[in-house]
VOKE-233196 format. One record per residue (C-alpha): residue in three letters; x, y, z. Coordinates in steps of 0.1 Angstrom, whole numbers, always signed. Layout:
% VOKE-233196
aa=ALA u=X v=Y w=Z $
...
//
This chain:
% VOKE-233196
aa=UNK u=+429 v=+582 w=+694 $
aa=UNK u=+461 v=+556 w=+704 $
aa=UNK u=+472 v=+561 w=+743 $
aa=UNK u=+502 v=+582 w=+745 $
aa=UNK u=+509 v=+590 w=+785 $
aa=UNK u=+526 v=+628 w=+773 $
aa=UNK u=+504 v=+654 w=+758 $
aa=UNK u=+513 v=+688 w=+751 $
aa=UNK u=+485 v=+716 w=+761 $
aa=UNK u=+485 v=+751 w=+753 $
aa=UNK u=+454 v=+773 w=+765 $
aa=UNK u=+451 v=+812 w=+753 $
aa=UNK u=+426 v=+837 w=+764 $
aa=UNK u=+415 v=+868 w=+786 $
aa=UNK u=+430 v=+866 w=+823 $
aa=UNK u=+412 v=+863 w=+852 $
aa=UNK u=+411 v=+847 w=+883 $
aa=UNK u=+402 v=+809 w=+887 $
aa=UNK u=+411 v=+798 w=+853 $
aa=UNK u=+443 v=+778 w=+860 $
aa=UNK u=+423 v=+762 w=+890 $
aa=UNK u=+395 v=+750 w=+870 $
aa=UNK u=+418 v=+734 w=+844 $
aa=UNK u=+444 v=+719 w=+866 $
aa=UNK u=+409 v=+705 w=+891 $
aa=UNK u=+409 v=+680 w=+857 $
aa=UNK u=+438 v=+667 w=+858 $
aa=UNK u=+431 v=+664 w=+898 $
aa=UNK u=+400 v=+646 w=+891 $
aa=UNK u=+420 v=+620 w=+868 $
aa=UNK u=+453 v=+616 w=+879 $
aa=UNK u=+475 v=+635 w=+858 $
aa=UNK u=+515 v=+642 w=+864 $
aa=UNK u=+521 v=+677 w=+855 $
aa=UNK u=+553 v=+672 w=+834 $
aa=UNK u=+563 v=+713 w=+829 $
aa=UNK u=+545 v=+739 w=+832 $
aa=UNK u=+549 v=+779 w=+822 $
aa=UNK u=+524 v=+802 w=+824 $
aa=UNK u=+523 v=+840 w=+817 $
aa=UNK u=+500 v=+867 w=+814 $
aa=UNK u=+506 v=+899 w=+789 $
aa=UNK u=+481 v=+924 w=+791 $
aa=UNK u=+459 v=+908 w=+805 $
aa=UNK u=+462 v=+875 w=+779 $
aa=UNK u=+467 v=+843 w=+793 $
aa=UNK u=+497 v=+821 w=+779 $
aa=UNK u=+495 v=+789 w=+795 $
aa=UNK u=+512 v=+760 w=+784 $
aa=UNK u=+515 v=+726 w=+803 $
aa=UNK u=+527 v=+692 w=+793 $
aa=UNK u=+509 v=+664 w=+811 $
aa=UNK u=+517 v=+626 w=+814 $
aa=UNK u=+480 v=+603 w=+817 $
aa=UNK u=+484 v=+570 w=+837 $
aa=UNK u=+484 v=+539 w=+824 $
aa=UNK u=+447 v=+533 w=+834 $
aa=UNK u=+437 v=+568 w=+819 $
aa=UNK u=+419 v=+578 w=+787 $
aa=UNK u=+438 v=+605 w=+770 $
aa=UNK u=+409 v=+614 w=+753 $
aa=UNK u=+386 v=+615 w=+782 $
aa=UNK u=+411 v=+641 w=+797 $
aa=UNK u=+416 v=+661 w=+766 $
aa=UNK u=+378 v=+659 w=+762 $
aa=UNK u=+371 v=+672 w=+799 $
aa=UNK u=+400 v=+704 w=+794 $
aa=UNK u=+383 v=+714 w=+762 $
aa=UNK u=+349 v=+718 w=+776 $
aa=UNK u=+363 v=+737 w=+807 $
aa=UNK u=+380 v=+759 w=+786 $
aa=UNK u=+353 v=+761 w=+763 $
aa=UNK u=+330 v=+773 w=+797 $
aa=UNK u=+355 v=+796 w=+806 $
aa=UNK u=+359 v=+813 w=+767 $
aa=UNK u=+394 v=+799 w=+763 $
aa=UNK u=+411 v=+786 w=+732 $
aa=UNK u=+429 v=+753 w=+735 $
aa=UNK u=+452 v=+736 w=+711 $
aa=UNK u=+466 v=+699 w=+719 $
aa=UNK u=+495 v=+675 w=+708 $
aa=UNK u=+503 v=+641 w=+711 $
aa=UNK u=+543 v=+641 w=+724 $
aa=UNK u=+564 v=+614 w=+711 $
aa=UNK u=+585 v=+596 w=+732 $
aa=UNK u=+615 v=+604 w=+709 $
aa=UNK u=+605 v=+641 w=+714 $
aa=UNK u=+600 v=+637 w=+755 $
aa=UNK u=+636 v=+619 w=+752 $
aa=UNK u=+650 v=+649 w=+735 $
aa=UNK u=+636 v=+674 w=+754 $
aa=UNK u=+650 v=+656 w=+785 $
aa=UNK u=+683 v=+655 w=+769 $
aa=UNK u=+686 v=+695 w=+763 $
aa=UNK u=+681 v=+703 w=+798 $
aa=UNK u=+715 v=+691 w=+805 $
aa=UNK u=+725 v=+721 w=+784 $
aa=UNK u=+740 v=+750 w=+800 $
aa=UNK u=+718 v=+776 w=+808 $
aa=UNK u=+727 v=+816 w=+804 $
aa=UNK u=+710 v=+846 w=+813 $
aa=UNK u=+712 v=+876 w=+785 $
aa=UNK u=+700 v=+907 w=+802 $
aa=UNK u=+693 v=+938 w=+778 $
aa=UNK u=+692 v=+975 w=+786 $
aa=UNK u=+683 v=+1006 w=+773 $
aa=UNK u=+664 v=+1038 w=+776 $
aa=UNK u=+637 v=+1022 w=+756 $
aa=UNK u=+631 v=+987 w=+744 $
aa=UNK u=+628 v=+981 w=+703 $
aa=UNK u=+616 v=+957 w=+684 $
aa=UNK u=+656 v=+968 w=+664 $
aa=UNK u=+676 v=+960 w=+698 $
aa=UNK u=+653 v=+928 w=+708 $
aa=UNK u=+661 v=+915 w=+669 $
aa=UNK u=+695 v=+920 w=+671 $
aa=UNK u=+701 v=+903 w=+702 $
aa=UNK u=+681 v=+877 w=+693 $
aa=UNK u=+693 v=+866 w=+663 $
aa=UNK u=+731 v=+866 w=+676 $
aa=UNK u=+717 v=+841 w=+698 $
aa=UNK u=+702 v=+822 w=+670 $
aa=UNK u=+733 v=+823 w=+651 $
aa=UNK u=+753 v=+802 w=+679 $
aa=UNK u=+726 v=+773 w=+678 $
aa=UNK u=+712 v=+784 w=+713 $
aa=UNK u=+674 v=+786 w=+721 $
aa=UNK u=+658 v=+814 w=+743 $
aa=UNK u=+631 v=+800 w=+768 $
aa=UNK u=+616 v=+826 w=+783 $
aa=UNK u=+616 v=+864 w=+783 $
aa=UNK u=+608 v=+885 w=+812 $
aa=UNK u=+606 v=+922 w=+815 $
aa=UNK u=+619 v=+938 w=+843 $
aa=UNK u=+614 v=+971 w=+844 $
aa=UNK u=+577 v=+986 w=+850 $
aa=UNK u=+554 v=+990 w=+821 $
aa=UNK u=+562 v=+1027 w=+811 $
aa=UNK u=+534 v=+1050 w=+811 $
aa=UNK u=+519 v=+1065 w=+780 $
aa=UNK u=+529 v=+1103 w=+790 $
aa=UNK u=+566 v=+1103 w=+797 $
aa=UNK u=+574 v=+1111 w=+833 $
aa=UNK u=+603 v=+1137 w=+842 $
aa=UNK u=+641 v=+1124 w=+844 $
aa=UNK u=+658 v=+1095 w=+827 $
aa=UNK u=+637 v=+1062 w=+811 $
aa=UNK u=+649 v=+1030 w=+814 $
aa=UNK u=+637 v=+995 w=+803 $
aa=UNK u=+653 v=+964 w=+808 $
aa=UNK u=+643 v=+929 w=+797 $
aa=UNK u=+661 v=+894 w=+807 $
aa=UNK u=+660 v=+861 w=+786 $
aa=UNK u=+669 v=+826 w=+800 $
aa=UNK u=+689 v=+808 w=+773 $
aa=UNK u=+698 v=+774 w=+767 $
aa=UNK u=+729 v=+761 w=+751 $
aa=UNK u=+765 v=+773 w=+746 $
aa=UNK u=+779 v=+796 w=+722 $
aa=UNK u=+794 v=+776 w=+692 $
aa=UNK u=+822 v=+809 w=+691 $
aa=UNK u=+822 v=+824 w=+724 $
aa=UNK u=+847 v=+851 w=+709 $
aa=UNK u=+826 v=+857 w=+681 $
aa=UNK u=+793 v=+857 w=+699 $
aa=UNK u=+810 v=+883 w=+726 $
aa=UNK u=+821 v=+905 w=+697 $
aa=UNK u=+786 v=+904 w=+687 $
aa=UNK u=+769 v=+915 w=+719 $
aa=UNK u=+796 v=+947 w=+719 $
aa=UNK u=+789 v=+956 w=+688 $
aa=UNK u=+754 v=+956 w=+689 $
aa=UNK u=+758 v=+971 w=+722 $
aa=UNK u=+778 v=+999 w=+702 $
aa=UNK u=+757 v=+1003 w=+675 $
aa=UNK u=+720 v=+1002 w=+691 $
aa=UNK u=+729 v=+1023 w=+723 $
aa=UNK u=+727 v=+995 w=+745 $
aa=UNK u=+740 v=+970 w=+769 $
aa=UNK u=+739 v=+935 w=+768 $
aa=UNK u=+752 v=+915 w=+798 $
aa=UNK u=+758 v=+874 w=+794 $
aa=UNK u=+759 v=+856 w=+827 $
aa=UNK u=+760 v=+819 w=+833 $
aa=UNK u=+729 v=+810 w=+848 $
aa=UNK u=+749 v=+794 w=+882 $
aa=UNK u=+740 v=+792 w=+922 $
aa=UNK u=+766 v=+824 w=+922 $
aa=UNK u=+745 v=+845 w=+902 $
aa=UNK u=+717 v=+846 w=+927 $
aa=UNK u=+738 v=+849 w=+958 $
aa=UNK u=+761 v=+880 w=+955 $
aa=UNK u=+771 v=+892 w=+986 $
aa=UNK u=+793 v=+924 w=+980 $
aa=UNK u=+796 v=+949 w=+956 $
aa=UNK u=+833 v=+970 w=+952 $
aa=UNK u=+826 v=+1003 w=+939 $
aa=UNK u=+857 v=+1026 w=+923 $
aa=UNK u=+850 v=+1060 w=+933 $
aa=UNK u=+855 v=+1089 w=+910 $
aa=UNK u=+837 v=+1087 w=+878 $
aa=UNK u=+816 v=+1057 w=+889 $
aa=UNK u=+798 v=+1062 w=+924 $
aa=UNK u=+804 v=+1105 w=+918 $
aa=UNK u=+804 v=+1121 w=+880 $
aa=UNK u=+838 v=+1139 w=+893 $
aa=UNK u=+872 v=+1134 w=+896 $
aa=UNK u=+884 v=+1144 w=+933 $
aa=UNK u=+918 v=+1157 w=+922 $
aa=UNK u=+906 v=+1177 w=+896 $
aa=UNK u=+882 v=+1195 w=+918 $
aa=UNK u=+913 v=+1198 w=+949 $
aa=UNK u=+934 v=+1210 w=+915 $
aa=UNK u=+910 v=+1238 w=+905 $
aa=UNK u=+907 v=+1251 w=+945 $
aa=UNK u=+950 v=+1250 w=+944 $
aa=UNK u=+948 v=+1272 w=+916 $
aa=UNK u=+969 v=+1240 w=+897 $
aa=UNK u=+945 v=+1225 w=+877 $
aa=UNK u=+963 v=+1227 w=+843 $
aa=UNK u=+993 v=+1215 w=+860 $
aa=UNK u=+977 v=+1187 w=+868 $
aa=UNK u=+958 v=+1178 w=+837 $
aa=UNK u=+995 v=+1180 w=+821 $
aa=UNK u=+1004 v=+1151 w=+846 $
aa=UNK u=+972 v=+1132 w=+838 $
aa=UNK u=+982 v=+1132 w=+800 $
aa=UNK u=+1012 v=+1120 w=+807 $
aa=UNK u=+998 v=+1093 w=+827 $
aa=UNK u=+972 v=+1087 w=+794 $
aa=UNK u=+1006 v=+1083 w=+771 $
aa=UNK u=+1021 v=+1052 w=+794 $
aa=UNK u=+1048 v=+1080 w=+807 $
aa=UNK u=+1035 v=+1070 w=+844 $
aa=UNK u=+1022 v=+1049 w=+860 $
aa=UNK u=+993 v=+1054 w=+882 $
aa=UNK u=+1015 v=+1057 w=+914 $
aa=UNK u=+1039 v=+1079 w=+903 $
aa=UNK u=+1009 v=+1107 w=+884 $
aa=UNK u=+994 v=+1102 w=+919 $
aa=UNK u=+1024 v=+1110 w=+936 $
aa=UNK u=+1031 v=+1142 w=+909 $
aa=UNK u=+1002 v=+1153 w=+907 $
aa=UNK u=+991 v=+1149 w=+945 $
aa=UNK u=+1028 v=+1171 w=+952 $
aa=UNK u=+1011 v=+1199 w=+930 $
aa=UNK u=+984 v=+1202 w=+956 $
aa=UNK u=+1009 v=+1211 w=+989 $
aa=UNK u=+999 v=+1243 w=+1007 $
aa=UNK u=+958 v=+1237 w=+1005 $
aa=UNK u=+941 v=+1245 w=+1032 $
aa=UNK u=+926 v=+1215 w=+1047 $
aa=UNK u=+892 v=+1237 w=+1045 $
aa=UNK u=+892 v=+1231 w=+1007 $
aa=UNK u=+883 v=+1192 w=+1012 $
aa=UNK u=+850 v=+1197 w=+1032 $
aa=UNK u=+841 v=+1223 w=+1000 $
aa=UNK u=+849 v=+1202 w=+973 $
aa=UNK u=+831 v=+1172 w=+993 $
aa=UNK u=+799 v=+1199 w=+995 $
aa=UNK u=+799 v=+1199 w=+954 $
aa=UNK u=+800 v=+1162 w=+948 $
aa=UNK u=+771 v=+1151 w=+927 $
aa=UNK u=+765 v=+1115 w=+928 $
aa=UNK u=+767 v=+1095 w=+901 $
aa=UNK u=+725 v=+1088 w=+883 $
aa=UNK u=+711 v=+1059 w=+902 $
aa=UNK u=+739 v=+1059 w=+925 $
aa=UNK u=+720 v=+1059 w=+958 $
aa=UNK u=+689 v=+1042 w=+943 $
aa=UNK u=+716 v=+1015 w=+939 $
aa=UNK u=+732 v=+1019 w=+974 $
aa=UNK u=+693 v=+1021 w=+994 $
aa=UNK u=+683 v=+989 w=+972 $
aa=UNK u=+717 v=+962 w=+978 $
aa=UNK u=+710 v=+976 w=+1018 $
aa=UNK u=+675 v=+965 w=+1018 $
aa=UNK u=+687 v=+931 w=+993 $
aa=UNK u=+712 v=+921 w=+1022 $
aa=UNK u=+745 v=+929 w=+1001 $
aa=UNK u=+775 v=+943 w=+1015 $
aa=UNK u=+793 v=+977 w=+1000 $
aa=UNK u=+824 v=+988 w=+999 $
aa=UNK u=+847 v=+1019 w=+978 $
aa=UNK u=+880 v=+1005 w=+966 $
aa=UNK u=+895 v=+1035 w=+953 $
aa=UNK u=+925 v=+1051 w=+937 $
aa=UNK u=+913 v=+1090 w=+954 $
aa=UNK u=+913 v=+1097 w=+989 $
aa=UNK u=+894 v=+1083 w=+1020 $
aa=UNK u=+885 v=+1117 w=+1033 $
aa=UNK u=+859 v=+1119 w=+999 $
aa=UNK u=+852 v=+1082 w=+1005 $
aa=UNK u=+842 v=+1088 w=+1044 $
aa=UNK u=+820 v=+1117 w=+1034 $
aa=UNK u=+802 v=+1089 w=+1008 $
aa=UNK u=+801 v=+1062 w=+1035 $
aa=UNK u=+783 v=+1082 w=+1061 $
aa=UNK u=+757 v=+1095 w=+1032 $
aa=UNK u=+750 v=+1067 w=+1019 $
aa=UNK u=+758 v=+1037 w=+1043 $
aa=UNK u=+789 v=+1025 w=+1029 $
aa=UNK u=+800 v=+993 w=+1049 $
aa=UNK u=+838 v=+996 w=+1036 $
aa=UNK u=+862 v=+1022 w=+1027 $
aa=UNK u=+893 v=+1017 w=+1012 $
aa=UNK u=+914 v=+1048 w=+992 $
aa=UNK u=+946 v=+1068 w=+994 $
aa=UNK u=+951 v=+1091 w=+1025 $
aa=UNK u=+961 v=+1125 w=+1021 $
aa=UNK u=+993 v=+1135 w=+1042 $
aa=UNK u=+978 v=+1168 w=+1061 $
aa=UNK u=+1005 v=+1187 w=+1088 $
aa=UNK u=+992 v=+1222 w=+1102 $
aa=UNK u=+959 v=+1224 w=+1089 $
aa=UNK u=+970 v=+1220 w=+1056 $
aa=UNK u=+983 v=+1194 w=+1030 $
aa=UNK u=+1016 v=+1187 w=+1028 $
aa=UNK u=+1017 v=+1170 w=+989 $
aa=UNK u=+1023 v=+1131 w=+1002 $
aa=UNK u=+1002 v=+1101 w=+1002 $
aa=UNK u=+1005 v=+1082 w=+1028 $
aa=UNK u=+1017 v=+1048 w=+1019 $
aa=UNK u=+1008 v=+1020 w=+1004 $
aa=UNK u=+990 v=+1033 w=+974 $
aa=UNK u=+957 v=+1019 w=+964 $
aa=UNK u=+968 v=+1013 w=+927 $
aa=UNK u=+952 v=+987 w=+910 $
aa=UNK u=+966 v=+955 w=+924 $
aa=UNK u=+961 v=+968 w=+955 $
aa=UNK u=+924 v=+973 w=+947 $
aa=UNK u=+924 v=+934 w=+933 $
aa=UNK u=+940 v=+925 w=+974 $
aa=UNK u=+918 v=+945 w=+991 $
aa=UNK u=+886 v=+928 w=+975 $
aa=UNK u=+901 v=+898 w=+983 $
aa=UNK u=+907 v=+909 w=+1018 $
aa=UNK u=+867 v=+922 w=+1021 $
aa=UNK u=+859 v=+885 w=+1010 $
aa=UNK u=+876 v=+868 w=+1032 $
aa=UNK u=+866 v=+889 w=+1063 $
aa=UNK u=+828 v=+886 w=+1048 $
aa=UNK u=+834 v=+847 w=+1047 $
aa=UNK u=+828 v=+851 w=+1010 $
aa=UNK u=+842 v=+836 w=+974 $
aa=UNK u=+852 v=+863 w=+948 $
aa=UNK u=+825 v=+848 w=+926 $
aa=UNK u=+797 v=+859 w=+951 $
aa=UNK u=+817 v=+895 w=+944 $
aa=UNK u=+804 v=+926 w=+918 $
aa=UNK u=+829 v=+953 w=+910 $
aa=UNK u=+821 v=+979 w=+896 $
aa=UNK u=+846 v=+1008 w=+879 $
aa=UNK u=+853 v=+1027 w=+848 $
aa=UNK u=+892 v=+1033 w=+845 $
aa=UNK u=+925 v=+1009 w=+836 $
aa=UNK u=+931 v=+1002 w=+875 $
aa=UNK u=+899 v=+990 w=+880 $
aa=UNK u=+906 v=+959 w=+856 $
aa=UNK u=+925 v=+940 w=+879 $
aa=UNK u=+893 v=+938 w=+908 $
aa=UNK u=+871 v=+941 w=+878 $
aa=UNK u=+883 v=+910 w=+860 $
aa=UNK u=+889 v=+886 w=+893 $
aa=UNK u=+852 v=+889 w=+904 $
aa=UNK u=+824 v=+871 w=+899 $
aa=UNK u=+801 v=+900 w=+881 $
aa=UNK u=+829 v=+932 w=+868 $
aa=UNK u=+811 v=+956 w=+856 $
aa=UNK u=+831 v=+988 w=+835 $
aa=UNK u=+805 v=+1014 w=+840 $
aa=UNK u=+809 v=+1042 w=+814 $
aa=UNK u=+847 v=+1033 w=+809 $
aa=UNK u=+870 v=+1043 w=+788 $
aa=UNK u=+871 v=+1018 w=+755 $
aa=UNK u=+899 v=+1002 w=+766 $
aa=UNK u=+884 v=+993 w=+798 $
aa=UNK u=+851 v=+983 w=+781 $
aa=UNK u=+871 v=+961 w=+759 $
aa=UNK u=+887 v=+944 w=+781 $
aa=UNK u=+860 v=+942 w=+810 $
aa=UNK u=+835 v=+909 w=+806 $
aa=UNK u=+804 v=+932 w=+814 $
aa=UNK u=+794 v=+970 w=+807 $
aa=UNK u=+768 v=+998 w=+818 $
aa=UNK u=+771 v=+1025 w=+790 $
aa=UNK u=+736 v=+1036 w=+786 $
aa=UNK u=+717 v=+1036 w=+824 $
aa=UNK u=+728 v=+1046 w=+854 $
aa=UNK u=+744 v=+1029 w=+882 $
aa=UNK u=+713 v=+1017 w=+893 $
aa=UNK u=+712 v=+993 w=+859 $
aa=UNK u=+733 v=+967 w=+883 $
aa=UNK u=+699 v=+957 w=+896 $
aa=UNK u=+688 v=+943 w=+869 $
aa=UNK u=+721 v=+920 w=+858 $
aa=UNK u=+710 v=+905 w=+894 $
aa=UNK u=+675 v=+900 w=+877 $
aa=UNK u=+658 v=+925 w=+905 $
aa=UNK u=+624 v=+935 w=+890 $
aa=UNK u=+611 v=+972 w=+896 $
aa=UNK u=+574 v=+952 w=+911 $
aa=UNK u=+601 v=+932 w=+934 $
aa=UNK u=+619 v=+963 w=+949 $
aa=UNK u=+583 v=+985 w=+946 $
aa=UNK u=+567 v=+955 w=+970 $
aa=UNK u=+598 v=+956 w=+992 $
aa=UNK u=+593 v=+992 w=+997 $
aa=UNK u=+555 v=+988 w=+1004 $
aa=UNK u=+565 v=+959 w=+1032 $
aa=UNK u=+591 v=+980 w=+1044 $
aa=UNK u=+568 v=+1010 w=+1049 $
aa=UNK u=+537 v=+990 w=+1068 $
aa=UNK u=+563 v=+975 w=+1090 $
aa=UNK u=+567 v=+1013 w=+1100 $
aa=UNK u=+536 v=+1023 w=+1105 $
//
């Protein structure tokens, strides 16, 4: 056969240990540059694909010759191709390419959500390089509580239509009961430092002030408020201030119950446990009150606290707010402000909420996530969690369940 120094490889078969070390030992023995390499295994199949430059002084053919008959030894199939130098020059020249990171989840992966997702990516010219499942394998009898699966596929290329391409992941996301998240595949990406959580409907399933409106006996007074604020009457300061007035005359006693009935929000404290263990800082930016945010930074390990405070004289409250109000430019400061003191860009920043004065933080950070929001909110935000729980974040920072399981395995000899 002519000398060509770049040869593709490809090398199929049942996994098991020593077979990458017996092929590679070839290329050892003559002198080979490993070019690229990828290998995976899939139930227990080996994928293994390598592109290999020969030296001058080398015989491809001697090396292809001395791969086949270790593969053949080792019951492997092995397919070979001569790589042009027009098609090494190419391939050289794509790598310049942007790079992206499309991260699907659901409750269960189909072949209908991988499809869709795929093809949109098709349809902009762009070319998926690898795919990599992150959550666990699931188990053939379905275990108690919630499923998820998640899988994560490196991209090359840019979007011909960014706008149409983002319409497309929404409305797939819409129509298959998913999410899709689209990150640029940037240093930032992998070096998040701080995550901003809103409060009520994102970190707990309730809304404080309905729960404080129910104990004042004022709850449909306060719902009346909150459609006013819903028809652009008010703004969120001043159905704060109304409805927080309705409230004067509780009994202090009534926070400590309502902050006994809080249910966290699904994967909520998974979340929290996991970004401790990761390194990440945490922090509630919130429109409700600090007492509720307190009582979620001591039970979970909060590092920052930021909310309204509730104006209590006598045991009881006295229907003020103690100024300023965290509204949502205030939110979008006091991110900053956790930034800065963490010696931090807002890019290495995730926030995370669900309702219109969440957009402001949501929308200046690196990773804003609208977490079961409101349509306009989803519509507006860059990224979404509709279908999982909170604890879906993990994987748009590419955490893989075997990652956190051998983290908690490390964790637990370092105990005992």
């Amino acid at each position: 056969m002519p000398h060509h120094p770049f040869l593709l490889i490809r090398v199929t078969g049942e996994d098991r240990p020593g077979l990458t070390a017996a092929l590679t030992d070839v290329l050892a023995q003559h002198g080979v540059d490993v070019v690229d390499v990828n290998q995976a295994v899939i139930h227990r199949q080996l994928l293994l694909g390598m592109l290999i430059r020969v030296s001058e002084a080398g015989d491809p053919a001697h090396v292809l010759g001395q791969l086949q008959l270790v593969a053949s030894e080792q019951e492997l199939g092995m397919t070979s191709r001569i790589i042009s130098v027009g098609e090494y020059e190419a391939w050289v020249a794509r790598q310049g390419k942007a790079r992206h990171i499309l991260t699907l989840l659901a409750r269960a992966m189909t072949g209908t959500r991988l499809a869709a997702v795929s093809a949109a990516i098709a349809e902009q010219g762009m070319n998926i390089d690898v795919i990599t499942r992150l959550t666990g394998r699931p188990p053939l009898s379905p275990e108690p509580g919630p499923t998820r699966a998640c899988v994560e596929l490196s991209v090359r290329g840019t979007p011909r239509d960014a706008e149409a391409f983002h319409a497309r992941l929404m409305r797939i996301s819409r129509e298959l009961d998913c999410d899709v998240a689209w990150q640029q595949d940037d240093a930032y990406r992998r070096i998040r430092r701080l995550v901003a959580f809103d409060m009520d409907s994102t970190l707990i399933q309730a809304e404080v002030i309905d729960e404080l409106a129910r104990e004042a006996g004022v709850g449909d007074e306060v719902a009346a408020v909150t459609e006013q604020a819903m028809a652009g009457e008010l703004d969120f300061a001043q159905s704060l201030e109304k409805r927080v007035a309705l409230l004067a005359g509780l009994d202090e006693a009534a926070l400590q119950r309502v902050a006994s009935r809080l249910e966290l929000t699904e994967g909520a404290e998974h979340l929290i446990a996991q970004l401790r263990r990761l390194g990440y800082k945490t922090a509630i930016i919130s429109g409700g009150f600090t007492y509720f945010g307190e009582h979620l930074k001591r039970r979970l390990g909060i590092d920052y606290v930021c909310a309204n405070e509730l104006e209590i004289a006598d045991g009881r409250l006295t229907g003020r707010v103690i100024p300023p109000i965290v509204d949502g430019e205030r939110k979008a400061r006091l991110v900053r402000d956790i930034a800065d003191r963490e010696g931090i860009s807002l890019e290495q920043v995730i926030a995370v909420g669900d309702g219109a004065n969440d957009l402001p933080m949501l929308n200046q950070a690196g990773l804003g996530i609208a977490f079961h929001a409101k349509p306009v909110v989803r519509d507006a935000a860059e990224h979404q969690i509709s279908t999982l729980g909170l604890d879906g974040i993990l994987y748009m920072l590419g955490v893989r369940d075997r990652d956190l399981e051998r983290m908690g395995a490390a964790q637990s000899a370092g105990v005992d």
